[in-house]
C-alpha positions as CSV (number, residue, x, y, z in Angstrom):
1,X,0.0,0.0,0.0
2,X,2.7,2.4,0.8
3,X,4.6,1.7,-2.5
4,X,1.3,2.0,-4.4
5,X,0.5,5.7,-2.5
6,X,4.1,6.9,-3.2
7,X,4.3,5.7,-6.7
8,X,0.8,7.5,-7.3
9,X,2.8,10.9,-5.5
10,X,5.6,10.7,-7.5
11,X,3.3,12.0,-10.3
12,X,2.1,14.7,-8.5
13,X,3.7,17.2,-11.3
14,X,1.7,15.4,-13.6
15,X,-1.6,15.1,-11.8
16,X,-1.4,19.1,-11.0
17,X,-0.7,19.6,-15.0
18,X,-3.7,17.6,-16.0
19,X,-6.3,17.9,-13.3
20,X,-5.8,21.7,-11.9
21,X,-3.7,23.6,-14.9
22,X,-5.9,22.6,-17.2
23,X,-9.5,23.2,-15.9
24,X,-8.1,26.2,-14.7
25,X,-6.7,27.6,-18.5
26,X,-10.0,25.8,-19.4
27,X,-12.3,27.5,-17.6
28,X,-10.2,30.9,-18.0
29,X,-10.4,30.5,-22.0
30,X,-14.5,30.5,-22.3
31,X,-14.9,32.6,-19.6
32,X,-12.6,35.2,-21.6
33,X,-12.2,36.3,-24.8
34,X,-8.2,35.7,-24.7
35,X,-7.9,33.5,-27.7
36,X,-9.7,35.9,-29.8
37,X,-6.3,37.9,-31.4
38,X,-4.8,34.8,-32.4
39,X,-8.0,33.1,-34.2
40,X,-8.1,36.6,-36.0
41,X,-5.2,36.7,-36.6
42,X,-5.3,33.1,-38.2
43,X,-8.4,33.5,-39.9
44,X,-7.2,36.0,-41.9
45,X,-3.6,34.4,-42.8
46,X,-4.8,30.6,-42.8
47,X,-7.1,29.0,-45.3
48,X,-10.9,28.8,-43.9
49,X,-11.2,25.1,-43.2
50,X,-7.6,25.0,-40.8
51,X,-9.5,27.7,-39.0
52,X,-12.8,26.1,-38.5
53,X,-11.6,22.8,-37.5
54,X,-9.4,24.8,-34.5
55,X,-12.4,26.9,-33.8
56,X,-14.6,23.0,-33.4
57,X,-12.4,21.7,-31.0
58,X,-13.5,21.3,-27.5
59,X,-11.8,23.5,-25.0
60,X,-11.5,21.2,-22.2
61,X,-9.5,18.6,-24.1
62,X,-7.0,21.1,-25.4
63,X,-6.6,22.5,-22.7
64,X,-6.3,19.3,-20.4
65,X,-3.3,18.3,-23.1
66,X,-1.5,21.7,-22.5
67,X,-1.8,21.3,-18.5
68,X,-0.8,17.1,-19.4
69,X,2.6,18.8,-21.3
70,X,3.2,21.0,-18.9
71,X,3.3,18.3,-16.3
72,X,4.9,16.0,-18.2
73,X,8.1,18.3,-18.7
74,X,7.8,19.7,-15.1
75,X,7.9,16.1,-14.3
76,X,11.1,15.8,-16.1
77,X,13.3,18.8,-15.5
78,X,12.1,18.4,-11.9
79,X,10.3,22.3,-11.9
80,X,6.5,22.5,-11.6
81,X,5.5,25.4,-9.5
């Protein structure tokens, strides 16, 4: 039990990237118009289907990926807050 509970906290960098990083950034994107600039920006350099099928992705899977990479690398180089 005590390998199983310290094996499961070893990931903790992970765990914060996936499960608090990225609900947070989440949350933060459709409560805010903060990607807004960049899809303009990309509609009007990109061709119109690219920017529709970024525009029909959902939010919270993106963003749970980002917070997963985030943790992943903090995981590695050993940095996460």
């Amino acid at each position: 039990m005590e390998m199983l509970i310290s094996r499961v906290l070893s990931f903790m960098p992970v765990w914060y990237g996936l499960f608090f990083i990225g609900p947070l950034l989440a949350e933060f994107t459709l409560r805010t118009s903060i990607f807004t600039p960049a899809l303009d920006f990309l509609s009007s350099t990109a061709p119109s289907g690219l920017v529709a099928n970024i525009e029909a992705l959902p939010v919270y899977g993106v963003c749970m990926v980002i917070g997963g990479t985030y943790g992943v690398f903090a995981q590695i180089t050993g940095r996460w807050i």
